[in-house]
C-alpha positions as CSV (number, residue, x, y, z in Angstrom):
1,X,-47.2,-8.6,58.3
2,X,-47.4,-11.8,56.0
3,X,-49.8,-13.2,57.2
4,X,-51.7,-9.9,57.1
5,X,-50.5,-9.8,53.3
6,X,-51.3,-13.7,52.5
7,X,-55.2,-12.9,54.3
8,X,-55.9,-9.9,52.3
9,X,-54.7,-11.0,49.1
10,X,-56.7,-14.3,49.5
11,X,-59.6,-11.8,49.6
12,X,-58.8,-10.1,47.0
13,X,-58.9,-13.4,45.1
14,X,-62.0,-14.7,46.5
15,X,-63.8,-11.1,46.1
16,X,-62.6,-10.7,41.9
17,X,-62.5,-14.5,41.0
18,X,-66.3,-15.9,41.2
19,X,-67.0,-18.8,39.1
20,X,-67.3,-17.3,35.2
21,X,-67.8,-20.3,33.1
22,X,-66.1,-21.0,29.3
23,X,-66.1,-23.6,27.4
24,X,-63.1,-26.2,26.8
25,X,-63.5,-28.0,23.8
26,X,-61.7,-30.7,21.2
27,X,-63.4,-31.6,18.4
28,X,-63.1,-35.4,16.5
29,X,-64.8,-37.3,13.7
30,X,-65.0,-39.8,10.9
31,X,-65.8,-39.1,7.3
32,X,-68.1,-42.1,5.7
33,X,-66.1,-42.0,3.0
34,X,-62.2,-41.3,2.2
35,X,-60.5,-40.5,5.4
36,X,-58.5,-37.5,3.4
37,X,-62.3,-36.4,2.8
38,X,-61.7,-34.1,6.2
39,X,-60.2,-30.5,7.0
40,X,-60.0,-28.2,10.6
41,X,-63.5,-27.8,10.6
42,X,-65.4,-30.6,8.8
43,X,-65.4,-34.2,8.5
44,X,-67.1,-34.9,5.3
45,X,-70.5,-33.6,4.5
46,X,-70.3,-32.6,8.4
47,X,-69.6,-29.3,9.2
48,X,-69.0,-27.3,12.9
49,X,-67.6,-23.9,14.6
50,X,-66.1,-23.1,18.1
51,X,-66.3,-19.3,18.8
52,X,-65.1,-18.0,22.3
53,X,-65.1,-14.5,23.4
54,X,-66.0,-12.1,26.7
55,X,-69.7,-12.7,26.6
56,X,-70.4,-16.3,25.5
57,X,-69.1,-19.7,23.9
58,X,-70.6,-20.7,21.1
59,X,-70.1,-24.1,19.4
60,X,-72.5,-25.7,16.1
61,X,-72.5,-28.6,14.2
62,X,-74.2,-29.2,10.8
63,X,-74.6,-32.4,9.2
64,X,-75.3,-32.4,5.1
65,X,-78.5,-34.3,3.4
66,X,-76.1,-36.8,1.2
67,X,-79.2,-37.2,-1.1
68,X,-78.4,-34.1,-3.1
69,X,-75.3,-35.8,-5.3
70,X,-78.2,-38.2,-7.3
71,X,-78.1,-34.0,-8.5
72,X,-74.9,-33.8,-8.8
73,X,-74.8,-31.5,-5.7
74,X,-71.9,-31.5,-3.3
75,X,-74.2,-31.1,0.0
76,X,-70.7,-30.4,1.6
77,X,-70.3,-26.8,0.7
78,X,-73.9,-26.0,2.3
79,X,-73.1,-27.2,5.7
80,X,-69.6,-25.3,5.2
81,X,-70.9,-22.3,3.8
82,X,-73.9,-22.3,6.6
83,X,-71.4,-22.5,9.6
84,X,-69.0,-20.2,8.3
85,X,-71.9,-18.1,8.4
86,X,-72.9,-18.8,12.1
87,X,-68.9,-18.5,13.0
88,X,-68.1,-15.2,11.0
89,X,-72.6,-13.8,12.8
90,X,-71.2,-15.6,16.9
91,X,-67.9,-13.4,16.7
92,X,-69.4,-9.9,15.5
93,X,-72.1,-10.0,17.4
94,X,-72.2,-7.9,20.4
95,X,-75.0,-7.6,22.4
96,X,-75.4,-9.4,25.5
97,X,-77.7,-11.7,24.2
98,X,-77.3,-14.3,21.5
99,X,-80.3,-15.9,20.7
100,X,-79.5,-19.7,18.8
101,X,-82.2,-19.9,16.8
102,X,-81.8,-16.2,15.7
103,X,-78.1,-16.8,15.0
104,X,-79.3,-19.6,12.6
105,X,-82.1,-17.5,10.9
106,X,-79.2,-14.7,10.1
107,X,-76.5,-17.3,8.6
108,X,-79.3,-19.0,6.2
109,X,-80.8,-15.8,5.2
110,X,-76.7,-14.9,4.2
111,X,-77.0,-18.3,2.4
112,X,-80.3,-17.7,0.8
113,X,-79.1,-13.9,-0.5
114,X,-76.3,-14.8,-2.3
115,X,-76.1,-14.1,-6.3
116,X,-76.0,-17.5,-6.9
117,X,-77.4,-19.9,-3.9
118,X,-75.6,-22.9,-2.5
119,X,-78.4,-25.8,-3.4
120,X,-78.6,-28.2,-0.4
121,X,-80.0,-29.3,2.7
122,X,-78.3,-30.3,6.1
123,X,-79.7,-30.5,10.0
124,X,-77.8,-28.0,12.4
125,X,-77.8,-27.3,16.0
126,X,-76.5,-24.7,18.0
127,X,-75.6,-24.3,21.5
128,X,-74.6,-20.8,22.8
129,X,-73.2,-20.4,27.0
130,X,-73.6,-17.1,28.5
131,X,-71.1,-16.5,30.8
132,X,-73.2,-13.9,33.0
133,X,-75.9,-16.3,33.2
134,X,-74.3,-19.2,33.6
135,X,-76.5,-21.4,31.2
136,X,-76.5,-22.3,27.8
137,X,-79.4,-21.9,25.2
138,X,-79.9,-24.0,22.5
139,X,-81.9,-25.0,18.9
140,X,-81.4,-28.3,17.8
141,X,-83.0,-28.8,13.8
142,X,-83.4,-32.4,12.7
143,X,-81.6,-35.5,14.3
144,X,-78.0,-33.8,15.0
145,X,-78.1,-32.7,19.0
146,X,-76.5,-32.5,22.0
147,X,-76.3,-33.8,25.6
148,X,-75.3,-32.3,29.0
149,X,-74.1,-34.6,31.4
150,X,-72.8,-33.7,35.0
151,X,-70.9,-36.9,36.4
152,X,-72.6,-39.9,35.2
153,X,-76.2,-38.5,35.3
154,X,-77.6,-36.7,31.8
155,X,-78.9,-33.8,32.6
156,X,-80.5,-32.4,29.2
157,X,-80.5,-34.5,25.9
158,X,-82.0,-32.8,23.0
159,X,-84.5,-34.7,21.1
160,X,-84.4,-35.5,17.5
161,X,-86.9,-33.9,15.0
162,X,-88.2,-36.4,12.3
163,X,-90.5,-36.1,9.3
164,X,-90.9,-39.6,8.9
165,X,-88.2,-42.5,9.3
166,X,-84.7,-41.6,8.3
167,X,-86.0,-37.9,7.4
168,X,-84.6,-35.2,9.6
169,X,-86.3,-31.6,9.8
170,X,-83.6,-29.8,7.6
171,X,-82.7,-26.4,6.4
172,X,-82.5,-26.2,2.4
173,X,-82.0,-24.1,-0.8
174,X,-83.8,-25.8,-3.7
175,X,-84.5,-23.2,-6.3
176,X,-87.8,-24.3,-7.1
177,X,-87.0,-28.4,-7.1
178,X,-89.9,-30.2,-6.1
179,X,-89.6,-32.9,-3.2
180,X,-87.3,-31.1,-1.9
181,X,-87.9,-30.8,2.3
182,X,-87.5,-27.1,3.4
183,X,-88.1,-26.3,7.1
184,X,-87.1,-23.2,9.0
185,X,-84.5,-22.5,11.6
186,X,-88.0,-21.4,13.6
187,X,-88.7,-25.2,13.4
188,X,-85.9,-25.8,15.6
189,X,-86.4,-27.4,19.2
190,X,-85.3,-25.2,22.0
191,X,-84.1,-25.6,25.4
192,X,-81.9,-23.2,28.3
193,X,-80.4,-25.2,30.6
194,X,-78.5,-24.2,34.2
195,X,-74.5,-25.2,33.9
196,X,-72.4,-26.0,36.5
197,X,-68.2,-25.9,36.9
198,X,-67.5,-29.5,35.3
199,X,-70.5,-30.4,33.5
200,X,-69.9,-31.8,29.9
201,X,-71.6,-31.3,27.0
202,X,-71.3,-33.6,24.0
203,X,-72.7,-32.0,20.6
204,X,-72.6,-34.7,17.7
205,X,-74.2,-35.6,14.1
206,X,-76.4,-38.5,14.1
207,X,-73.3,-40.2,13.0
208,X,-72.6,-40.9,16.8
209,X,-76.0,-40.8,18.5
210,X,-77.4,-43.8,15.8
211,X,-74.5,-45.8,16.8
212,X,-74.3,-45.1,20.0
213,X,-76.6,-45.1,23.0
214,X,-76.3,-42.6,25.8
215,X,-75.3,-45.2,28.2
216,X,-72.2,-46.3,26.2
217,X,-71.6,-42.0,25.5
218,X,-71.4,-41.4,29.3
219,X,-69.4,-44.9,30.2
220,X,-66.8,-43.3,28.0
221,X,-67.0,-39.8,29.5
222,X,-65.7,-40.9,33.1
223,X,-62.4,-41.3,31.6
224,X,-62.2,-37.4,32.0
225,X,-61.4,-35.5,34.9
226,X,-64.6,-33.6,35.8
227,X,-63.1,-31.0,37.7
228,X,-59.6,-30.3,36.5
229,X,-59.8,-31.9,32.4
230,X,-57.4,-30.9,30.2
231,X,-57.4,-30.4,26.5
232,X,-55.6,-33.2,25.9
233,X,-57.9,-35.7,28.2
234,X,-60.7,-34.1,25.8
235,X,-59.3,-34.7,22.4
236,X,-58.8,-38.4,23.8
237,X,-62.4,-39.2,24.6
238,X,-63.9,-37.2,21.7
239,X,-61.8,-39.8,19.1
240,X,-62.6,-42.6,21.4
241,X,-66.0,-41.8,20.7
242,X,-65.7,-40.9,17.3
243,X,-63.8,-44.9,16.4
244,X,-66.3,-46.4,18.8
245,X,-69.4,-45.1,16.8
246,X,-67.2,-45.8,13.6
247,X,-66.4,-49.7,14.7
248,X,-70.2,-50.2,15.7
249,X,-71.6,-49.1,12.3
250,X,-69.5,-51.3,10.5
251,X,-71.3,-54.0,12.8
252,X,-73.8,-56.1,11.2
253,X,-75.1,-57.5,13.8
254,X,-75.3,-55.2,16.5
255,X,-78.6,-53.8,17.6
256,X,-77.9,-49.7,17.0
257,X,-80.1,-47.3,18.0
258,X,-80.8,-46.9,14.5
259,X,-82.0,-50.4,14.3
260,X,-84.1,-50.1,17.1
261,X,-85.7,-46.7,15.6
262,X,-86.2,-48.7,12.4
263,X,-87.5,-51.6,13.9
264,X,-90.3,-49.1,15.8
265,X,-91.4,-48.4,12.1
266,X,-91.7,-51.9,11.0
267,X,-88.8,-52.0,9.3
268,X,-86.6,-55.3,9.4
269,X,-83.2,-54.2,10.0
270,X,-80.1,-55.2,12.1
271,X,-76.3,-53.5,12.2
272,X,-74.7,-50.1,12.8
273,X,-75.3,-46.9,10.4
274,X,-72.7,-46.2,8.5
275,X,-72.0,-42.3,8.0
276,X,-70.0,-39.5,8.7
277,X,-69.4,-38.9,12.4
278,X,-68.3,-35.7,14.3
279,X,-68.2,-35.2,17.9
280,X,-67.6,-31.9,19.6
281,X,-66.7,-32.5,23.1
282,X,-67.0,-29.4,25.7
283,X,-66.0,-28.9,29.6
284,X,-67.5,-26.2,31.7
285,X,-64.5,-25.0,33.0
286,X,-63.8,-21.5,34.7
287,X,-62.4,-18.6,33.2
288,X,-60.4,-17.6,36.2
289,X,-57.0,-20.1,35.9
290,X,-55.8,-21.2,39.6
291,X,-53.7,-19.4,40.7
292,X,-50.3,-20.4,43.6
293,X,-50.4,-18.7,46.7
């Protein structure tokens, strides 16, 4: 009669517990500046939101245009104020689709309706998992993004989006300031990719990924246990990353991906690229916990 009992119940198990995907994630970063210059969801002018519910994860990152203080405008509270936006949109939202790009349209319309406007400009991108579908959808505006690697092969890496050298597509408010670059969250580069149980995905501001190249991002990411990582393995590698990228940009003579980018313009220059820096490190991990026979 147990082993009757044991059989069926493994059934059970089997039948009601198919892979349903949610993301894991930890979260780490550098300011450029004072390292008190940093709160639970921003590191500097960087700015980011987690959101998990029954539907979908949702995690965005926003990265402030640091230009805007010659105005004697903290570009700060933009990203802030644009991914509290995002956060408060991800969580009330409850149809079965969330699109990325729409969720940015909504949270900078909020931001452009206000009595009095935020002035500022910052990149953003957004990556939202449905659970049903098993795939995540993205938008990726200016030269934050993201990466999805499964072992040590990248699957997906978003491409930056660049006016000119050193000039990101970017979302703004500039009442009327002239010079002032203002694209749309419509501009933003889109992607849906297929997810699988233990694939990571590593969403950063160009603080990382001009320090950084992929290579060195996916040496670091063997350190974690594909398929059983923990929160704590997580928060590890994403501040290993984070100080790495910090330690490089303080090199002067290190060849950066930025430096190679510049060099491609003509432009003499050698070292890191020192800035603010936050990494958001997820795991594909299933909703189902295991569970002892």
């Amino acid at each position: 009669m147990q082993s009757l009992l044991y059989i069926g119940r493994s059934l059970l198990l089997g039948l009601r517990q198919p892979f349903k995907p949610r993301l894991l994630c930890a979260c780490s970063g550098v300011p450029r500046t004072h390292p008190r210059n940093a709160g639970p969801a921003h590191f500097g002018d960087d700015a980011f939101f987690i959101v998990e519910n029954e539907k979908r994860s949702v995690i965005g990152i926003a990265d402030g245009v640091g230009g805007w203080r010659r105005y004697d405008v903290d570009p700060s509270k933009f990203t802030r104020s644009l991914m509290m936006n995002c956060e408060r949109l991800a969580r009330s939202t409850t149809t079965d689709i969330l699109s990325p790009v729409g969720l940015l349209q909504r949270a900078y319309e909020q931001m452009m309706q206000m009595k009095s406007p935020l002035l500022g400009s910052c990149t953003a991108c957004i990556v939202v998992m449905d659970k049903e579908r098993k795939e995540v959808s993205a938008a990726n505006l200016g030269d934050s993004g993201f990466m999805v690697v499964r072992g040590d092969s990248v699957v997906y890496q978003s491409q930056e989006q660049q006016h000119y050298f050193n000039t990101p597509y970017q979302l703004s408010i500039n009442t009327g300031r002239q010079g002032v670059i203002q694209d749309r969250p419509s501009d933003a580069d889109t992607a849906t990719i297929s997810i699988q149980r233990g694939d990571l995905i590593v969403m950063a501001t160009d603080g990382l990924f001009d320090n950084m190249f992929q290579k060195q991002i996916v040496e670091r990411l063997q350190q974690i246990d594909r398929y059983a990582p923990s929160y704590e393995d997580l928060k590890t590698v994403a501040d290993r990353l984070a100080a790495d990228a910090r330690d490089l940009a303080m090199d002067e003579q290190y060849m950066s991906p930025f430096a190679v980018k510049a060099q491609h313009y003509g432009i003499n220059f050698r070292g890191g690229k020192l800035d603010d820096i936050t990494v958001l490190l997820a795991s594909v991990v299933d909703c189902w916990p295991d569970e002892k026979t």
